[in-house]
N, CA, C and O atoms as a DFTB+ gen file, in Angstrom:
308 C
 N C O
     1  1     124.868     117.780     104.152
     2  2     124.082     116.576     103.950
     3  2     123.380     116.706     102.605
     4  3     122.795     117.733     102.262
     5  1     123.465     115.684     101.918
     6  2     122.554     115.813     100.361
     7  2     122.213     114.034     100.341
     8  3     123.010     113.152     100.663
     9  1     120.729     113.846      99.842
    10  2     120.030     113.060     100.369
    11  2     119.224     113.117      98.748
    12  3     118.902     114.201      98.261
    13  1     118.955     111.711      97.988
    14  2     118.695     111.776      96.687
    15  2     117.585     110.693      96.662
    16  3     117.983     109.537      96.805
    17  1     116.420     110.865      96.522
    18  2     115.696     110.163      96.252
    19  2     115.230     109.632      94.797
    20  3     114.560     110.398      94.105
    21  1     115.600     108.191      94.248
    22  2     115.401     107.489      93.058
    23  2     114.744     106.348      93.002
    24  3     114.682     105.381      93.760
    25  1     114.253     106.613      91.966
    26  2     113.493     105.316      91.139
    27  2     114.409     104.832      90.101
    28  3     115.122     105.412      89.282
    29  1     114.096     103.118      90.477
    30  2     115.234     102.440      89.695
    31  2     114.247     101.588      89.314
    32  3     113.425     101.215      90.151
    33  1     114.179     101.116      87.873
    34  2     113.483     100.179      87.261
    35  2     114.591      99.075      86.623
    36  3     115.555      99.290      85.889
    37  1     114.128      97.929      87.134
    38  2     115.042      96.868      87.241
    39  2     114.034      96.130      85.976
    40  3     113.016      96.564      85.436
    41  1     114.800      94.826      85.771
    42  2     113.886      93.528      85.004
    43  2     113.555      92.681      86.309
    44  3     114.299      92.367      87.238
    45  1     112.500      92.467      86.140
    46  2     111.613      91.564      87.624
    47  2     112.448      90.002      88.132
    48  3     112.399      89.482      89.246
    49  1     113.113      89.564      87.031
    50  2     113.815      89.025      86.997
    51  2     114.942      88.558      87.552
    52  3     115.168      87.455      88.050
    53  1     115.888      89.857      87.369
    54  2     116.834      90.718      88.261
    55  2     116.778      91.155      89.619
    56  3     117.697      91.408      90.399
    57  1     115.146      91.213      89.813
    58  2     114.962      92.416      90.940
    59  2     115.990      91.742      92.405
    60  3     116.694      92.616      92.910
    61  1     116.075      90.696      92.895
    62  2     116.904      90.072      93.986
    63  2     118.237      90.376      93.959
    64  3     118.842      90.792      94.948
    65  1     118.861      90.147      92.603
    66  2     120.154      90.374      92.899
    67  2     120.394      91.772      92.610
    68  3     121.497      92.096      93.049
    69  1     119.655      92.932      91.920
    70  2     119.708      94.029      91.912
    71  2     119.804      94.637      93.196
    72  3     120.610      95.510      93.519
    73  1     118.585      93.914      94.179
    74  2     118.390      95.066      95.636
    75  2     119.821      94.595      96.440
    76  3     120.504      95.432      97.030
    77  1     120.188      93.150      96.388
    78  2     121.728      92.921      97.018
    79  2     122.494      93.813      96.431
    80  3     123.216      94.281      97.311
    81  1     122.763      94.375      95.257
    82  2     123.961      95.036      94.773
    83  2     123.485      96.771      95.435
    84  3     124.269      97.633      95.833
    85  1     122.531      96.820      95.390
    86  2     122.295      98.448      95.286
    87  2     122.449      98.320      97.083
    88  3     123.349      99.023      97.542
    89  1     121.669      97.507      98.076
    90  2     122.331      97.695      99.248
    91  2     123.805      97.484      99.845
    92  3     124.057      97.666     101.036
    93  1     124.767      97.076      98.880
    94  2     126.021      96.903      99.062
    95  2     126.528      97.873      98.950
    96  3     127.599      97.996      99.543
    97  1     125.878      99.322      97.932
    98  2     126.584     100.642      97.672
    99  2     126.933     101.599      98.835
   100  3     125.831     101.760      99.358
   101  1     127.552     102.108      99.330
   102  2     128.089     102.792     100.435
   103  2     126.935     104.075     100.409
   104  3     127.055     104.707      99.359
   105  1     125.922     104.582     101.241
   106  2     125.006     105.629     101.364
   107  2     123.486     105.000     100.531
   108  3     122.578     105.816     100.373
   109  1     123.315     103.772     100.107
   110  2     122.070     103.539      99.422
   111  2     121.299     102.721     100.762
   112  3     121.761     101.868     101.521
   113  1     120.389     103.146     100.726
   114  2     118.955     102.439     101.491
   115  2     117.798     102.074     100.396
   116  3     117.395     102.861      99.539
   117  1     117.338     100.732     100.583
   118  2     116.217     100.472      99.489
   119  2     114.881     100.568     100.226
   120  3     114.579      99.607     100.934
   121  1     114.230     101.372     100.167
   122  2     112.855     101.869     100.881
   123  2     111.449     100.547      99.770
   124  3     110.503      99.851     100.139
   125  1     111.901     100.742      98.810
   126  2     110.001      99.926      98.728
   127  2     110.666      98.862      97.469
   128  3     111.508      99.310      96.690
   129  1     110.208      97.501      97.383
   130  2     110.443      96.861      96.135
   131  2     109.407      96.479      95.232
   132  3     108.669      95.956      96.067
   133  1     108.884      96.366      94.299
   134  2     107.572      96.083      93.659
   135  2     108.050      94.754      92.542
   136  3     109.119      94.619      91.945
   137  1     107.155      94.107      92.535
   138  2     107.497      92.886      91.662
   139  2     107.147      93.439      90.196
   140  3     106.953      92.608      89.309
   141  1     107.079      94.496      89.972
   142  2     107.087      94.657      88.452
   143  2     108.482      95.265      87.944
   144  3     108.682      95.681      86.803
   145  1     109.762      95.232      89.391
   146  2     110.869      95.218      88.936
   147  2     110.791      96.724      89.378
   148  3     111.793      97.212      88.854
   149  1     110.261      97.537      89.935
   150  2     110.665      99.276      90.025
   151  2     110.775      98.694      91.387
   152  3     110.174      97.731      91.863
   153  1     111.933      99.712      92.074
   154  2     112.169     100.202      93.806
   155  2     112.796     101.747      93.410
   156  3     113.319     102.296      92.440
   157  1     112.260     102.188      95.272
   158  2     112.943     103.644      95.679
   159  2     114.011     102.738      96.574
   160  3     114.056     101.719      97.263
   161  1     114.953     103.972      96.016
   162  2     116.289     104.116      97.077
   163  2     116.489     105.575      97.058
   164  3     116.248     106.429      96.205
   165  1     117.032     105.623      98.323
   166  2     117.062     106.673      98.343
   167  2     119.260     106.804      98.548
   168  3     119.830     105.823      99.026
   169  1     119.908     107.766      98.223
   170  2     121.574     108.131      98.103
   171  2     121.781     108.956      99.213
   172  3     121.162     110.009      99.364
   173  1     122.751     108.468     100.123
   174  2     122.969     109.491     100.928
   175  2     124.340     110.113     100.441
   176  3     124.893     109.331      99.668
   177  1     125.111     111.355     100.666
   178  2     126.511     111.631     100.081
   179  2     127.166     110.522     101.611
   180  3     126.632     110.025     102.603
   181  1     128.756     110.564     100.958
   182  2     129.343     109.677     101.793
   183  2     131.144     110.682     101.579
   184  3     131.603     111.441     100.726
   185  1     131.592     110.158     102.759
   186  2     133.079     110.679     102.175
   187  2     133.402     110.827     100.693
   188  3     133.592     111.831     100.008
   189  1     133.410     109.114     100.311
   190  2     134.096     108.776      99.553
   191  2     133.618     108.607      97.873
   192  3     134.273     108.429      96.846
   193  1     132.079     108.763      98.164
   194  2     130.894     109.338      97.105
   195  2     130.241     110.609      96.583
   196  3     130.211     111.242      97.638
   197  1     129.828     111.223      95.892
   198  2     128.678     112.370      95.754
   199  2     127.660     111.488      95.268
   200  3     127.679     110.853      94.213
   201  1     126.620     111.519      96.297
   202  2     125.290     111.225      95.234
   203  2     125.259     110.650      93.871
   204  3     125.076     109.466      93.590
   205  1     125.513     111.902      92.844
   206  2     125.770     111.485      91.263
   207  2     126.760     110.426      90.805
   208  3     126.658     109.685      89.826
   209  1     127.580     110.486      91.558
   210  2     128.247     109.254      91.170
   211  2     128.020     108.201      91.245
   212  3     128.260     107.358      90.382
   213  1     127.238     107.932      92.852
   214  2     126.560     107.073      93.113
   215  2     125.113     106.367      92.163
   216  3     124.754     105.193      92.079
   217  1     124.650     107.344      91.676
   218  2     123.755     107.463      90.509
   219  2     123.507     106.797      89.539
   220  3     122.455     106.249      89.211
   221  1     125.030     106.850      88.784
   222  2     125.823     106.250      87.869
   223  2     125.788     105.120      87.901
   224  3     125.196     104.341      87.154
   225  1     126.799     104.819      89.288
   226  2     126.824     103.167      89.133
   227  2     125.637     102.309      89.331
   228  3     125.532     101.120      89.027
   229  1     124.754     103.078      89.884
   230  2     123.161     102.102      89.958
   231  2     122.825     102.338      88.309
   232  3     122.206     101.384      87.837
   233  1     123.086     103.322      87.440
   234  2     122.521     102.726      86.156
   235  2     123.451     102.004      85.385
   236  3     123.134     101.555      84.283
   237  1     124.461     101.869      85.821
   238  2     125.245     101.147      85.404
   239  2     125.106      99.546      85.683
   240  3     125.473      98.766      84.805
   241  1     124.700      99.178      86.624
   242  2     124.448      97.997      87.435
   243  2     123.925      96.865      86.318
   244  3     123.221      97.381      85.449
   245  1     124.115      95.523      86.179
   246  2     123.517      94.584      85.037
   247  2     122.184      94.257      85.538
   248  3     122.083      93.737      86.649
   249  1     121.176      94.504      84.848
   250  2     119.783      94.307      85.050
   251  2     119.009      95.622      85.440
   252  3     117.818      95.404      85.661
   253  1     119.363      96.811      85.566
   254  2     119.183      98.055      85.761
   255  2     118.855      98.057      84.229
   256  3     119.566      97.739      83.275
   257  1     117.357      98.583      84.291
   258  2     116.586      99.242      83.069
   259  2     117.178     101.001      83.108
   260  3     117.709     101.553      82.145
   261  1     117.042     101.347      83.831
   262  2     116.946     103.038      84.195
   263  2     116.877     103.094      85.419
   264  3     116.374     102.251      86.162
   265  1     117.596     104.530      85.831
   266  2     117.312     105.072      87.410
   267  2     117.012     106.685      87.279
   268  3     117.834     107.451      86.776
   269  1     115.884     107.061      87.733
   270  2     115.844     108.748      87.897
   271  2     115.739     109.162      89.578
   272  3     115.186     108.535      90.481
   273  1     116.350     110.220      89.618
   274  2     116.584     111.035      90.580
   275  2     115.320     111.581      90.725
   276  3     115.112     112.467      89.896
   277  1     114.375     111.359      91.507
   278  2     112.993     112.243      91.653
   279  2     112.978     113.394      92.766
   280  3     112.093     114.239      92.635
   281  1     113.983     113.542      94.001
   282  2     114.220     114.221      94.508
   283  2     115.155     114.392      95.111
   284  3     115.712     113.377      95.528
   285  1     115.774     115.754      95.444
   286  2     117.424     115.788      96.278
   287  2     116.762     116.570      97.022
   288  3     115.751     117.119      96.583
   289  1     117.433     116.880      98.960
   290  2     117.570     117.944      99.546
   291  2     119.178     117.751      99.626
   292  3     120.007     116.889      99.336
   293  1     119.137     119.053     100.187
   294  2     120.595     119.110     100.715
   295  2     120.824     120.374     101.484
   296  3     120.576     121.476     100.994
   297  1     121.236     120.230     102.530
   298  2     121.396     120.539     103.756
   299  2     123.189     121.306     104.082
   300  3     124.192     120.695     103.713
   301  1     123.250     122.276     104.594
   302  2     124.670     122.358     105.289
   303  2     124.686     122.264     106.656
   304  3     123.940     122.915     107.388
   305  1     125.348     121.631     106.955
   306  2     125.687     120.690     108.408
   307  2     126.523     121.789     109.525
   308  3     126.882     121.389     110.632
């Protein structure tokens, strides 16, 4: 199990269709949204994902300012 906790700073703008795209990602949960455009999500690994990759495509995302990783555990099952 590996479990990634991030901060994603969006444009406030964005922030709606950002949290639809980032909850569409396979292992993302969006825990808090703030109208100044920042949310936590947190990455779970998935089959077909690692975390980091997952990572990626949230900074990759259109309207995504930045995303940092503020914490990982990770666990063997």
């Amino acid at each position: 199990m590996n479990i990634s906790s991030i901060v994603v700073h969006v444009r406030p703008e964005n922030s709606a269709d950002v949290q639809a795209k980032l909850s569409a990602l396979a292992g993302v949960d969006v825990h808090a949204v703030q109208k100044d455009g920042r949310m936590v999500i947190t990455i779970e690994d998935t089959p077909d994902n690692a975390p980091s990759e997952t990572l990626m495509q949230v900074q990759l995302l259109p309207g995504v300012l930045g995303a940092a990783m503020i914490y990982n555990y990770c666990d063997e099952e």
